[in-house]
N, C-alpha and C positions, 0 to 999 in steps of 0.2 A: 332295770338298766340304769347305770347309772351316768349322765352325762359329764365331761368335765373340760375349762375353761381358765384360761390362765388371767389375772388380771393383776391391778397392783393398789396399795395402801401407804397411802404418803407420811413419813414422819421428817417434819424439814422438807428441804429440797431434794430429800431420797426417796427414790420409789420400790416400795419393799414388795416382793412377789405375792401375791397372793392366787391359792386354789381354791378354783369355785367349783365345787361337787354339788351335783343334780340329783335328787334319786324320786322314781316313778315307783312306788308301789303300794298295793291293795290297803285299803283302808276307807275311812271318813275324807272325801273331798273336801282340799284346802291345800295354801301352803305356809310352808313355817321356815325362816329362817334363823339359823344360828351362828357361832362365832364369835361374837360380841358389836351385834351391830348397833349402830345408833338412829335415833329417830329415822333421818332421812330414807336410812337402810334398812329398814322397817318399815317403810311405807312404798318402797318396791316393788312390794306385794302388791298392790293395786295399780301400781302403774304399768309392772310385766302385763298383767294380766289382762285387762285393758288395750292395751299394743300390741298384743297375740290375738284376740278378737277381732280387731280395727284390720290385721294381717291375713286375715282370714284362715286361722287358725286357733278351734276353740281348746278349753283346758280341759284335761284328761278327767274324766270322772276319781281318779285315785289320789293319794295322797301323796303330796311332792315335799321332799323335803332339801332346805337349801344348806349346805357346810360351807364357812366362810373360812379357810385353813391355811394357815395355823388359828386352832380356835382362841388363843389368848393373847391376837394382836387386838386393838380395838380398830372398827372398820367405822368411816365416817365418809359421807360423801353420796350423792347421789350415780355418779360413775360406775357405779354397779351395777345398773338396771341392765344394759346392754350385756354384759356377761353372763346374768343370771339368765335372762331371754334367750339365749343362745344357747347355754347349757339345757335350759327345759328342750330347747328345739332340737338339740343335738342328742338329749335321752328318749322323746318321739320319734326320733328317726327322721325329723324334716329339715334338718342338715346333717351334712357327712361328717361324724366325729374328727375324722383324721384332717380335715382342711381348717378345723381349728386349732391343733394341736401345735401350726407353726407359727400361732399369735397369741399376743397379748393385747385383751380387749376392755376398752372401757367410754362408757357413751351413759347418758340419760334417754329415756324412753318418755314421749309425750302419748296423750292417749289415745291419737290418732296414728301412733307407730312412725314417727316421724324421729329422729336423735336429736337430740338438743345439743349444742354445747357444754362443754365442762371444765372444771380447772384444771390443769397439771397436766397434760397432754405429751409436753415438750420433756417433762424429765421419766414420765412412762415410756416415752419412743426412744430415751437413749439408755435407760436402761433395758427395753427390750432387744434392744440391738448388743448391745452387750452380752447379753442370752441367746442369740443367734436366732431372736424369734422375729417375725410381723410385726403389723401393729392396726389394730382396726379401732376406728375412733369418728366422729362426726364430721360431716363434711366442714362444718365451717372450723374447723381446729387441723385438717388435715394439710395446711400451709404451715403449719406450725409443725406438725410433728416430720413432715421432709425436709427437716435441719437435721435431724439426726445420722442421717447417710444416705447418699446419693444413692448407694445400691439395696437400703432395705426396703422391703415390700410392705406398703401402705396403703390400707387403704381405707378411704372416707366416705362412708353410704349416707343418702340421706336419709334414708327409712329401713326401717326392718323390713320390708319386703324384698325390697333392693339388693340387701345384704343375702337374703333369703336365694333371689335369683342370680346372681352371682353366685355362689359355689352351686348354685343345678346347671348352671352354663346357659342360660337362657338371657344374661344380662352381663355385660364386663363394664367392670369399675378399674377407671384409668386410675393412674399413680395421682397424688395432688402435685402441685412445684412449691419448693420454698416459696413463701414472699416476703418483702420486705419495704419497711414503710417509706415514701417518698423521704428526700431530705430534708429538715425545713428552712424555709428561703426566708421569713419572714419574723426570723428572731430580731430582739431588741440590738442596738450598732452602738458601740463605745463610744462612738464621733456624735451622737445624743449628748453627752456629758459635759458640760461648762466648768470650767477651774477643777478644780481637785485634782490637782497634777498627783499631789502623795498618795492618795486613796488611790489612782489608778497604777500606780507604781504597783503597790502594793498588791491590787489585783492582778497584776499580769505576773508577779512571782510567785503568790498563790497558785492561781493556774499552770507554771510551770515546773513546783517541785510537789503539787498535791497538797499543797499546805492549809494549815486549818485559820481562818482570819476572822477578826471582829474586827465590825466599823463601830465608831464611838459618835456623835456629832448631836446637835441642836433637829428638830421637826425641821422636813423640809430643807435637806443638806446634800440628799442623795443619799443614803445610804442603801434603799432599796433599789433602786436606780440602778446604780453600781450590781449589786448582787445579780440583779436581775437577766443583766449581760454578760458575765463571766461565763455561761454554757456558748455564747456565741464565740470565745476565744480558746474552748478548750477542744482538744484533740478528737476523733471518733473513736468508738469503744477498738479495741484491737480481737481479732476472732474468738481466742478464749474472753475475752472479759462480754465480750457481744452475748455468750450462750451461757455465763452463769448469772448475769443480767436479766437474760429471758427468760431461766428457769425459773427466779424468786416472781418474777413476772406471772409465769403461766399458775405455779401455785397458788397466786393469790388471785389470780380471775383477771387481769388488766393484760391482754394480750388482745386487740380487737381484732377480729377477725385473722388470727395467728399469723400477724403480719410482724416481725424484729421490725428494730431498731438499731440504729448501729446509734445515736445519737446519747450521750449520758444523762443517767437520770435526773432529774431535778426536780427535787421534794420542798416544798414551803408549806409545813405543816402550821395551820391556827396557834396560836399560843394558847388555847382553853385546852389542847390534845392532851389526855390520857398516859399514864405510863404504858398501859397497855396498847395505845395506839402508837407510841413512840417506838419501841422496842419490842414489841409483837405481844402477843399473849389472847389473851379471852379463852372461851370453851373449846378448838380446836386447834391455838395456837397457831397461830396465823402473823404472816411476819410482819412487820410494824413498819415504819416510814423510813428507820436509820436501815432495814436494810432493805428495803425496797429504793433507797438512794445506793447501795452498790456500787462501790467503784463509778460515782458521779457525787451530787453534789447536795447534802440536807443544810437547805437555810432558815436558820430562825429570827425571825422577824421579831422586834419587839423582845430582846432576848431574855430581860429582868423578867416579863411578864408570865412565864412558863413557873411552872411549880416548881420550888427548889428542889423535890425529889425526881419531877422527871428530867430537869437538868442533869443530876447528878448520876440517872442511872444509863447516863450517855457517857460518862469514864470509861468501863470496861469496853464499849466497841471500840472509842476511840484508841485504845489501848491495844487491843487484842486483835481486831477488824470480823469481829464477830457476836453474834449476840444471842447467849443461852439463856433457855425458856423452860426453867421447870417446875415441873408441874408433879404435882402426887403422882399419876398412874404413868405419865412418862415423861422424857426430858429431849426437845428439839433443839439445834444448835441452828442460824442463819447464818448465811454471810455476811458482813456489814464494815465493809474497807468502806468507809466515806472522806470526804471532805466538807470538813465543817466549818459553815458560813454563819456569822450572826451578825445584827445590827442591835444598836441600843442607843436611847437617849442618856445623855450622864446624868440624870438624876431624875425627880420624880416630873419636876414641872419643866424640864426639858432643858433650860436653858443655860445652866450651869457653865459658865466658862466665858458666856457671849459678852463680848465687848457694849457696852453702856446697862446689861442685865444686873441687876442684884436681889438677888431671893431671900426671902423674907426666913426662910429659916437656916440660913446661911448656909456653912460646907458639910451641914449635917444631912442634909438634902441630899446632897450628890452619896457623901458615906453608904448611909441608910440603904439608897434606891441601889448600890452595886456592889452592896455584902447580901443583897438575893445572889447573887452569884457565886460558887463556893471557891476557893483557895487551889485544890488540886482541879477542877476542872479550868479555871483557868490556865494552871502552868499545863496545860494538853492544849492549848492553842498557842499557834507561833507565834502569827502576825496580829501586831495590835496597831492601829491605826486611827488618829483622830479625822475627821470631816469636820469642819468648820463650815460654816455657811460660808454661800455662792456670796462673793461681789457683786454690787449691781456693775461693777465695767466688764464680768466675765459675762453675764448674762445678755449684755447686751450687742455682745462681740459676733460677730456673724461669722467670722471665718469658724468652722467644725473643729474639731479634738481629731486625735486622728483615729481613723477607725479600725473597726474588732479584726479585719480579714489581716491588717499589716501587723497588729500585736500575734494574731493567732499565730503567724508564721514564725516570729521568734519562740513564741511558747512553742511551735510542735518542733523546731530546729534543737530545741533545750531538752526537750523531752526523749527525742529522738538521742540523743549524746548519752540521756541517764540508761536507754535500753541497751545500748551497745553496751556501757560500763558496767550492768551489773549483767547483762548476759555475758561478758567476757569473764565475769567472779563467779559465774558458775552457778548464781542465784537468779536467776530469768522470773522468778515467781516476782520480784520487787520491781513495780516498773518509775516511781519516781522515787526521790530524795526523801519525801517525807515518811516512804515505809523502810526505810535503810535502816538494819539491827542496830545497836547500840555498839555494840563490839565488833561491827562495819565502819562505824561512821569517820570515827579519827584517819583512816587509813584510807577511806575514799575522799574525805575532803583537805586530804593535803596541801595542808594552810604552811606559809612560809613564815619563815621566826616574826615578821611586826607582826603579823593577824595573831600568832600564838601571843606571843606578849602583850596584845592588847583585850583580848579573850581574858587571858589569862589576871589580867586588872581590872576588866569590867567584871569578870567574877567575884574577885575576890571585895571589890568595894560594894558592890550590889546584892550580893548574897543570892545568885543566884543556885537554885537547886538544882542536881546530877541535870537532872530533865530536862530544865531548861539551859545547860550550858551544853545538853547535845543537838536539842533543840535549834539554837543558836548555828551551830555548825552546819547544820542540817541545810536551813535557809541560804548561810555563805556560800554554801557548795551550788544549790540552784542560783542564788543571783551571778556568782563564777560562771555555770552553763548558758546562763542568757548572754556574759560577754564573751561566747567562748572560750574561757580562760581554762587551761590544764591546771592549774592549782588555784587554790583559797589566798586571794591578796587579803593585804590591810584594808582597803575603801569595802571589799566585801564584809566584811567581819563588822565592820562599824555600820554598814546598813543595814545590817541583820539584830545587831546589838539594839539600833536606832526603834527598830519594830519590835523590842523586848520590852524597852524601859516604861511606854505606856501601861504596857500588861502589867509592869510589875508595880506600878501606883494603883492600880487597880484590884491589883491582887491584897496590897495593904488595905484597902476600904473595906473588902472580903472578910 
């Protein structure tokens, strides 16, 4: 007899169907699996087996054999164990074949029969539902996977036994409820921040058209400071962006106790990080920091100090909002719309610029330390910003800055303007200024003749590139939205220009 079980095999954040085939007959005791599985999936063997015992259910003196089908996907992941267990139970006869047939099953097996949790729970439950199927998975993942639809059937055993007495009717297993993680109260507050009135300008226009910014300044300026509190002034994920957020999440194993988030990512990866830890990669491909910040926020700290290649191979998300991974035997795509944040010292000993400093290897210091940085990945950031160091009469002033909750309100009122405008264009997928197409841009930021004419002078004296003269526009349009303005004035245009020109001294040291 042969038992069978439906489960799935992640490539990216798709969950591809997978047939699990049991088969019970005469031979040498043992079992064998095949398909193309890997380690983990090969040592199943001893954990089903193990967990049927523990279940009070021993192994059939015959030979079992496991199809993992289609047999030339490669199958990775410990997630199997619960399918193949179920399949043996279901070709014994000690579950009803047909009460499997209307799920898609996937759990780790401990060896007291007990399900562990596992990765990717959230994108098996909405492509099961897509399939018109179930979904059975570990208790503690089963808050996660009742995001997929209120009305599909779920359900989350803690043990094989459980699972076992449940379809003999001797035990019922409730539906799980979404959950979702408190909000947090106790982010960093912008009214923390002394002087830097431009550096905070600058963050609150970043935050409201998604824009990508570097801070420039001396040790000790703020710039992490600043960075640090930007997620307390920016918007909640909106419901799609909430569940493709969760998905690169549950893939990668960081969903605790399958509670969302409505809250945006924010990634501060090391500067010693890996290409592969950047942009995803290793043995299973697994997705990296640029998209596990997803439509939220990756800030690079110390930004000269990252390797010049894996600076470099953050172009194409930035570009595309997505990051491909391939590989000889196959090729995953992520998502990775981000917004990119960096800080950096201007040069090696930091001090480059500071009023009574003079560096002993003069402006070759500052050169050297910010051609680590390459030429097109800077013209992919907007906003360029100096930080000068604090005054001591700003540091000593007691009256606060104003805080994050009165900024966030203009950001979400700005934000709120860009969703009506490009849902009314018929493009609802673009939710700020900074993913607006190239051959959008002119005609949503409808700049009147001085912003054209002045645009049009700072280009042509500055030599700025396509990129950055749509660029430019891009930013006019958001700072326009913070004063509600229906069209692109002159004072827009020249503050957006004002956040060019640092990039572009910098771009020359590159």
């Amino acid at each position: 007899m042969v038992g069978r079980v439906t489960t799935v095999a992640f490539q990216g954040v798709e969950a591809v169907p997978v047939d699990v085939q049991v088969m019970v007959a005469p031979g040498k005791m043992g079992m064998q699996i095949v398909g193309l599985p890997d380690k983990a999936v090969a040592e199943s063997r001893e954990r089903v087996q193990a967990a049927l015992h523990a279940s009070g259910l021993s192994m059939p003196p015959k030979r079992v054999t496991v199809n993992l089908a289609p047999a030339d996907l490669p199958k990775e992941g410990s997630h199997f164990d619960l399918p193949i267990a179920l399949g043996l139970m279901a070709a014994l006869g000690a579950v009803p074949a047909d009460a499997l047939a209307g799920h898609c099953v996937l759990g780790e097996l401990s060896l007291d029969g007990t399900i562990a949790p596992v990765a990717g729970v959230l994108p098996a439950a909405i492509a099961a539902n897509a399939a018109g199927k179930g979904l059975i998975c570990p208790a503690a993942c089963g808050a996660e996977a009742a995001w997929a639809d209120a009305e599909m059937a779920v359900l989350a055993p803690v043990s094989l036994i459980g699972l076992a007495n449940h379809f003999r009717g001797t035990q019922v297993l409730s539906r799980p409820q979404p959950a979702i993680r408190a909000p947090a109260t106790d982010l960093p507050d912008l009214a923390d921040i002394k002087g830097q009135e431009t550096a905070r300008r600058a963050l609150e226009v970043a935050a409201a058209g998604g824009h990508n910014l570097l801070m420039v300044g001396p040790p000790g300026s703020g710039k992490s400071m600043l960075a640090q509190r930007l997620p307390s002034i920016l918007p909640s994920l909106a419901a799609r962006e909430l569940l493709d957020v969760s998905m690169i999440a549950s893939v990668a194993g960081e969903l605790a106790g399958g509670r969302l988030s409505d809250r945006r990512p924010f990634r501060a990866p090391h500067h010693s990080a890996s290409m592969a830890a950047m942009v995803g990669g290793g043995l299973k491909a697994r997705p990296g920091e640029v998209s596990l910040a997803h439509n939220g926020v990756l800030f690079l700290d110390e930004f000269p100090e990252f390797s010049p290649q894996v600076l470099d191979s953050l172009r194409q998300p930035l570009e595309t909002g997505e990051c491909a991974i391939a590989r000889a035997n196959h090729r995953v795509t992520y998502p990775a719309r981000i917004q990119l944040v960096a800080a950096m010292n201007p040069c090696r000993c930091g001090l480059a610029g500071t009023p009574g400093h003079v560096c002993a290897r003069g402006a070759r210091c500052r050169a050297d330390y910010q051609a680590r940085i390459s030429g097109p990945l800077m013209d992919r950031i907007d906003l360029h910003v100096e930080v000068p160091q604090v005054m001591p009469g700003d540091l000593i002033r007691k009256s606060a800055g104003e805080s994050s909750a009165a900024v966030a309100e203009r950001v979400a009122a700005a934000r709120a303007c860009q969703t009506a405008r490009y849902g009314a264009l018929g493009t609802g997928h673009i939710g700020v200024n900074a993913q607006c197409p190239t051959a959008m841009i002119e005609d949503v930021a409808q700049a009147d003749r001085g912003a054209t004419g002045l645009l049009a002078d700072a280009a042509d004296k500055m030599r700025f590139s396509a990129r950055g003269y749509h660029r430019i526009l891009k930013v006019a349009r958001t700072i326009a939205d913070l004063d509600g303005a229906a069209a692109v004035g002159r004072i827009h245009v020249a503050e957006a220009i004002s956040y060019r020109i640092a990039g572009e001294a910098t771009a020359l040291a590159a």
